[in-house]
C-alpha positions, 0 to 999 in steps of 0.5 A, spaced: 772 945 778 766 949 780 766 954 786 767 952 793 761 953 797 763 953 804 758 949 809 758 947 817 758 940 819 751 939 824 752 935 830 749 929 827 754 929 819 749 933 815 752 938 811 746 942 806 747 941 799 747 949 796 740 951 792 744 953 786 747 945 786 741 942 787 737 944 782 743 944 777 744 937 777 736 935 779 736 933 787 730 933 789 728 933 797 727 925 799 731 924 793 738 918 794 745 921 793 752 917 793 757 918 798 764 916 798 771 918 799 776 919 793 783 921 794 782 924 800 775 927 798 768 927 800 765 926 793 756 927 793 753 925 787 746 922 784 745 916 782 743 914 775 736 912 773 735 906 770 731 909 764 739 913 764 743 906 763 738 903 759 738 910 754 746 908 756 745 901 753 740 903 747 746 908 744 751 903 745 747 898 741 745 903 735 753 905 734 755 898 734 750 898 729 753 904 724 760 902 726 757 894 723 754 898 716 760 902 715 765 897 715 760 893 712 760 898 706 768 899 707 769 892 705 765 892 699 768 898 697 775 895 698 772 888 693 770 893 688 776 896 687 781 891 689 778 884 687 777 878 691 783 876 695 786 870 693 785 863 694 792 861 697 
């Protein structure tokens, strides 16, 4: 867990996000954030993008792909070294 940077509640329930933590996780001003409640904890975070879940979806795909080659050349290698299974 990071520092904790000690911040003061305005009459309206706005806290300011630090310089340093905004510009490492990339909020911008105007810019959306999650808020909600986690074991007793106020929890801030940024949404992803949909380009981020699609670049999520599109990794998911191509491993899914590597792992179908690789037991594909696994099973090959099992038929060249052990022959066909038999008919029962």
């Amino acid at each position: 867990m990071g520092r904790s940077k000690e911040r003061t509640v305005g009459e309206r329930g706005q806290v300011t996000l630090p310089k340093e933590l905004r510009e490492k996780l990339g909020i911008d001003g105007g810019d959306e954030v999650l808020v909600h409640e986690e074991d007793g904890k106020i929890t801030i975070e940024k949404p992803m993008s949909r380009e981020e879940i699609a670049e999520g979806y599109r990794q998911y795909a191509a491993d899914a792909e590597a792992l179908e080659a690789e037991m594909a050349g696994v099973s090959r290698e099992a038929n060249d070294r052990l022959g066909d299974s038999p008919e029962w």
